[in-house]
C-alpha positions as CSV (number, residue, x, y, z in Angstrom):
1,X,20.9,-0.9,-28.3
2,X,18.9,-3.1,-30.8
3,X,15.7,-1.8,-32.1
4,X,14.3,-4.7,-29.9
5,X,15.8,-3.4,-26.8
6,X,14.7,-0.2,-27.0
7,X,10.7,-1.3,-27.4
8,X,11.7,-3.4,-24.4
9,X,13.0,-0.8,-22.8
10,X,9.9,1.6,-23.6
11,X,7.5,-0.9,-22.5
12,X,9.0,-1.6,-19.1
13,X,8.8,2.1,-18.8
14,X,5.2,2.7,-19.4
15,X,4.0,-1.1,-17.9
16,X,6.0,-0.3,-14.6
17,X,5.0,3.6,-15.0
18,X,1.0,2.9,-15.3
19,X,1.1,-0.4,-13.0
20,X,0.8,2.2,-10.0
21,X,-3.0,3.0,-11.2
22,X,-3.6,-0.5,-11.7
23,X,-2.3,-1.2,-7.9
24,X,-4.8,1.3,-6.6
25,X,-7.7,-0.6,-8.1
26,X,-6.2,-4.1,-7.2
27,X,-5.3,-2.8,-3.3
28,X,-8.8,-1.1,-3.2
29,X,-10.3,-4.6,-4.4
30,X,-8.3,-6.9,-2.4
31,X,-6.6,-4.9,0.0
32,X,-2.9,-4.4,0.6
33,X,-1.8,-8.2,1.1
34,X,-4.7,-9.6,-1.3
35,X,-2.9,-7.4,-3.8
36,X,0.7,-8.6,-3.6
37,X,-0.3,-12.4,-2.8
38,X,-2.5,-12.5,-5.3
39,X,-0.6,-10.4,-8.1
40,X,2.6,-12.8,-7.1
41,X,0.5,-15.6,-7.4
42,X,-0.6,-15.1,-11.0
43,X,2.8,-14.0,-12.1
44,X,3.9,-17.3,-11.1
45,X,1.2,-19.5,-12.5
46,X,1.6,-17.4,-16.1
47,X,5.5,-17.4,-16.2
48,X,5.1,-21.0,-14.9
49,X,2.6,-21.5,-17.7
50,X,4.7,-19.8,-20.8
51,X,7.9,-21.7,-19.3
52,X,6.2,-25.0,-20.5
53,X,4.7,-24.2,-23.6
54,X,8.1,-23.0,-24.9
55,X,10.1,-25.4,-23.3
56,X,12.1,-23.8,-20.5
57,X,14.2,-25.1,-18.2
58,X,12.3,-24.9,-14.6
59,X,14.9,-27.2,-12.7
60,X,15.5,-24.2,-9.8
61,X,19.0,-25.6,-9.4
62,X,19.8,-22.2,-7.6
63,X,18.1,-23.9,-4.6
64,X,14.7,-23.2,-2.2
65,X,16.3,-20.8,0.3
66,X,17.5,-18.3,-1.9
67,X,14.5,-18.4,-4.0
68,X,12.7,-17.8,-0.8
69,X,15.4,-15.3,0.5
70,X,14.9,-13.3,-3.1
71,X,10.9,-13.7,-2.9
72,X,10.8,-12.4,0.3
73,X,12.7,-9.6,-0.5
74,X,12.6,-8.0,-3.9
75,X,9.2,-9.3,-4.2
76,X,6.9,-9.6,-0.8
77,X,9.0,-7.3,1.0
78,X,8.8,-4.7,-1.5
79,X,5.5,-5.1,-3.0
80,X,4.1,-5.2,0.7
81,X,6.2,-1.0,1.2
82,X,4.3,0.2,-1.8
83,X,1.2,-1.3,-1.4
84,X,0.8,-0.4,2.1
85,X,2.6,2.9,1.6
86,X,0.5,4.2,-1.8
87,X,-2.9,5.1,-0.5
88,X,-1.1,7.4,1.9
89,X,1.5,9.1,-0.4
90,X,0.3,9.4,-4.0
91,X,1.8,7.3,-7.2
92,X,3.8,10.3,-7.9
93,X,6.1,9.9,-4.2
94,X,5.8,6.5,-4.8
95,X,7.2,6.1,-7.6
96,X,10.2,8.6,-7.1
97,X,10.8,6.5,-4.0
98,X,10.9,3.5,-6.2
99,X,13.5,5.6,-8.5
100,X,15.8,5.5,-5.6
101,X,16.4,1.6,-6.0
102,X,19.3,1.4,-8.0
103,X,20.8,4.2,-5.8
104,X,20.6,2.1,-2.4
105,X,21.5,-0.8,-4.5
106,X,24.9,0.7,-5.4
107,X,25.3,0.9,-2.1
108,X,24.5,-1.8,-0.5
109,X,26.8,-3.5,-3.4
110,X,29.4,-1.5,-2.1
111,X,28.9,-2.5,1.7
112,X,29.3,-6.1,0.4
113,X,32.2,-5.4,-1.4
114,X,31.0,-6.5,-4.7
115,X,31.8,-3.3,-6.7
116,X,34.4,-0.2,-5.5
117,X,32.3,3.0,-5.8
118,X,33.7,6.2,-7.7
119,X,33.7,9.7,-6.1
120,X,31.2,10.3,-8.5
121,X,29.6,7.4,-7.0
122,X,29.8,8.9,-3.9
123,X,28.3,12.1,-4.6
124,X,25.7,10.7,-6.4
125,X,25.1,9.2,-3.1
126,X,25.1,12.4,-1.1
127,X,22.6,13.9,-4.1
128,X,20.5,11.3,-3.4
129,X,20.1,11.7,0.4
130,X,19.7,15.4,0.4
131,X,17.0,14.6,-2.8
132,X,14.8,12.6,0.1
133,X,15.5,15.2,2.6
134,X,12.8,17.3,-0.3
135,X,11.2,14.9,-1.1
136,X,9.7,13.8,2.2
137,X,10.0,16.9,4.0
138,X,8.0,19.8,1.8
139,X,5.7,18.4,0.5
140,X,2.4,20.0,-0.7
141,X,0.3,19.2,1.5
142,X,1.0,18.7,5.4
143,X,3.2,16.0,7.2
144,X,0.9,14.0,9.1
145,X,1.4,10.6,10.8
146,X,-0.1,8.6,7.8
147,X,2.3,10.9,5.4
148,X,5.5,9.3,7.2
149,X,4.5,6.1,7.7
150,X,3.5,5.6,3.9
151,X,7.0,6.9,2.7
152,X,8.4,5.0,5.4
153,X,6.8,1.7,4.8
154,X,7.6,2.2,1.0
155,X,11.5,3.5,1.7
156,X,12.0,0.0,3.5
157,X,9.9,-2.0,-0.1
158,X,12.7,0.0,-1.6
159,X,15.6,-1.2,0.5
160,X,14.1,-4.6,0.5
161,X,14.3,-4.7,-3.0
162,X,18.0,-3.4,-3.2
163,X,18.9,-5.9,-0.6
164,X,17.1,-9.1,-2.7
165,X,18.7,-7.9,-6.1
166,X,22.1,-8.1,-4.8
167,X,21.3,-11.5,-2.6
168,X,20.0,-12.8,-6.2
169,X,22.9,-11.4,-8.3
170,X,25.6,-13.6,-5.1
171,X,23.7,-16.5,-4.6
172,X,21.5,-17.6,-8.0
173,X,24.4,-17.5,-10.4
174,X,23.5,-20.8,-11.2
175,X,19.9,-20.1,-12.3
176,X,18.3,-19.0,-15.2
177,X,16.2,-15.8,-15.3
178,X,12.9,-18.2,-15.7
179,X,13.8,-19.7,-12.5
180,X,14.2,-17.0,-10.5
181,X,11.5,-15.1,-11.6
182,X,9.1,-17.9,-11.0
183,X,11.0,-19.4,-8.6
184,X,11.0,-16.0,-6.3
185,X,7.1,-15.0,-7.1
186,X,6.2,-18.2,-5.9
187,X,7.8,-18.2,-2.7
188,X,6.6,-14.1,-2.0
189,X,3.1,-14.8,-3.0
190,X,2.8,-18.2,-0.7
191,X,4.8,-16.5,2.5
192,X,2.6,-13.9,1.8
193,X,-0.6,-15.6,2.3
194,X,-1.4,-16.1,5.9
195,X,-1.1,-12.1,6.4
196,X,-4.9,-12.1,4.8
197,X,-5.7,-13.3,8.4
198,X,-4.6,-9.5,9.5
199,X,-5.1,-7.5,6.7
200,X,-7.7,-9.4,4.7
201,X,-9.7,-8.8,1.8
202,X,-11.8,-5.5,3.0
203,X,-15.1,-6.7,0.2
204,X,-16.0,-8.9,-2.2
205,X,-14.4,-8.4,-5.8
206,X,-16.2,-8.2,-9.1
207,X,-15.2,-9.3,-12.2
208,X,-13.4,-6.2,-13.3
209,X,-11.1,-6.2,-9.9
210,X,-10.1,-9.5,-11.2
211,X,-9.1,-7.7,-14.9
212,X,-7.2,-5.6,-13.0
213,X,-5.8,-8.3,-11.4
214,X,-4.9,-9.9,-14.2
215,X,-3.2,-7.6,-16.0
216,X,-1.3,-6.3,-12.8
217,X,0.3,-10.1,-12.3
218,X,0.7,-11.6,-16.1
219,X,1.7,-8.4,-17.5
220,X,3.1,-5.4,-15.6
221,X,4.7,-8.3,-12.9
222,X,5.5,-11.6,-15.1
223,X,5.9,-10.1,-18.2
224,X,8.2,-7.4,-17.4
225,X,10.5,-9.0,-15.1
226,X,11.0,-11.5,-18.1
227,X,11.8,-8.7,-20.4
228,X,13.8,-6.4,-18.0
229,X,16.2,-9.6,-17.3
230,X,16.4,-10.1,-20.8
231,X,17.6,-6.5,-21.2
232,X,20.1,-7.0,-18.3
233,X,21.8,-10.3,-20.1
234,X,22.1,-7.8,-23.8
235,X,23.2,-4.2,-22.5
236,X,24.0,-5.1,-18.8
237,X,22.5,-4.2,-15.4
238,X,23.5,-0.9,-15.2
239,X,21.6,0.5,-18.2
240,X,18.8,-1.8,-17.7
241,X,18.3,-0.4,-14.2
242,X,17.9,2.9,-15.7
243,X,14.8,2.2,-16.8
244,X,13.5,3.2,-13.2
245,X,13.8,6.9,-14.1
246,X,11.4,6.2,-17.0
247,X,9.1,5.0,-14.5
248,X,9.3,7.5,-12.2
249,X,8.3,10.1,-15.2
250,X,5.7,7.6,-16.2
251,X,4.0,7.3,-12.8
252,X,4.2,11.2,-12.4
253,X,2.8,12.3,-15.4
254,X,0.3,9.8,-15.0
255,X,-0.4,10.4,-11.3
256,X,-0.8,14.1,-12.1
257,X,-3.5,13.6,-15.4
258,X,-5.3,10.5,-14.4
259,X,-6.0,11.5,-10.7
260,X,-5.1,14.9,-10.4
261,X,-2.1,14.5,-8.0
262,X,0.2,17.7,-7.1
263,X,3.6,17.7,-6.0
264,X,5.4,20.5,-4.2
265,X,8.1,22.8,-6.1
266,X,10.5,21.8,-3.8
267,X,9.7,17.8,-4.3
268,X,9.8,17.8,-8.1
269,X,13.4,19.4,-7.3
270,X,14.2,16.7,-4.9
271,X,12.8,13.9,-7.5
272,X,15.3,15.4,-10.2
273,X,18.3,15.6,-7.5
274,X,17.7,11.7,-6.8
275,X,17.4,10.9,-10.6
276,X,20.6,12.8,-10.8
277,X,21.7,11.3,-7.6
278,X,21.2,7.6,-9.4
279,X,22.9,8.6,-12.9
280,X,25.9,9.7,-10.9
281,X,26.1,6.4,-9.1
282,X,25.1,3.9,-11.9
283,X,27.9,5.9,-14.2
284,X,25.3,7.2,-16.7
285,X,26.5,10.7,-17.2
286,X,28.9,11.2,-19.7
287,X,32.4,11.7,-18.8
288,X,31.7,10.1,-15.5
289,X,31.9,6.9,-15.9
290,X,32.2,4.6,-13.0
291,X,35.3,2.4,-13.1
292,X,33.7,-0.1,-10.5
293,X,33.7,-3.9,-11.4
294,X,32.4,-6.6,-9.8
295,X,34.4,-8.9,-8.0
């Protein structure tokens, strides 16, 4: 990699690492809807925005429904699991859970038939199951109700997201990365709207909610996506995808200094099994190389 793509690399780290934190303050502001309509909304308006001043092509010839099909998915339906799910879990389970994306990705890839999994693939798989199974079931403080439901609500924002990257990667060949990224924060932020009339906006913000705000949408949301496409087009989407276990450490670390969050023994050994898990199936560790192509 360039000396470009690792600073990009880095940054998509640390911005998708430390845009947990901000999510607290922006869900705590303007509840768990406010804060992904509202974050996908602003995304939107600044790619939208930069796309113009420099000239981009903003045509969406990929077409409305699988813009909409993408923004429902990878960005509503997954924003909506960890928003919902992060008051009740931590940043710390969160963001493992999050780590788990490129794992249920591979595998949904493989249900579709666009790639042929390894056995090193496969067992990265298995890892990856029995590194939930930790996860979710020791942690360090009871189970309760509210435990479950948050890792369960942001387990499906993690499928969701699988499920749209895939659905992006088949249908939205013929787009650029400007489009869809506008194109599908658009869509999640205006389907997204009318659930303010159940879950609405629980105060009235001030102006350093809408800081937050900001920097949530224009830089950890619009910003990155840009960048992490951008490193997908020069070292490829299986690398680039990598960049989730950066965020997982990120979110930990962070999780752990900033708000004082503990996680069992035995879930910091089932976050490392599903990093490991991912590694396997992605073909990151050396001498294991997947031989899957896509079709």
């Amino acid at each position: 990699m360039s000396l470009g793509d690792i600073a990009s690399y880095v940054f998509l780290a640390v911005a998708w690492g430390l845009s947990f934190l901000a999510l607290l303050h922006v869900v705590d502001a303007f509840g768990w809807v406010g804060a992904v309509s509202f974050r996908a909304l602003v995304a939107a308006a600044a790619l939208f925005i930069i796309a113009r001043a420099t000239g981009q092509d903003l045509r969406f010839r990929g077409g409305v429904l699988p813009l909409a099909i993408v923004g429902a998915t990878t960005v509503a339906g997954q924003l909506l699991g960890l928003a919902f799910g992060l008051h009740r879990i931590g940043t710390a389970m969160t963001a493992i859970i999050v780590a788990t994306i490129p794992m249920i990705s591979m595998l949904i890839s493989q249900i579709w038939g666009l790639e042929r999994m390894s056995r090193a693939g496969v067992a990265g798989l298995l890892a990856g199951v029995a590194g939930v199974v930790l996860l979710v079931g020791f942690p360090d403080a009871p189970i309760t109700p509210d435990f479950l439901l948050g890792c369960t609500t942001a387990f499906l924002g993690a499928i969701s997201a699988a499920f749209g990257s895939n659905y992006a990667s088949h249908h939205l060949k013929t787009a650029n990365t400007w489009e869809v990224s506008t194109g599908s924060f658009l869509a999640a932020g205006t389907m997204t709207l009318p659930l303010l009339l159940v879950a609405p906006v629980p105060r009235a913000p001030v102006a350093m909610d809408f800081v937050y705000l900001l920097i949530l949408g224009c830089l950890m949301s619009g910003l990155a996506y840009m960048l992490y496409y951008r490193l997908v087009m020069r070292i490829g989407p299986t690398r680039a995808i990598s960049v989730e276990f950066g965020v997982t450490v990120v979110a930990v670390i962070a999780g752990e200094a900033v708000l004082g969050e503990r996680l069992s023994l035995l879930q910091i050994a089932g976050g490392l099994v599903i990093i490991g898990g991912c590694a396997l199936v992605l073909g990151l560790v050396p001498g294991r190389i997947s031989r899957s192509g896509a079709r």
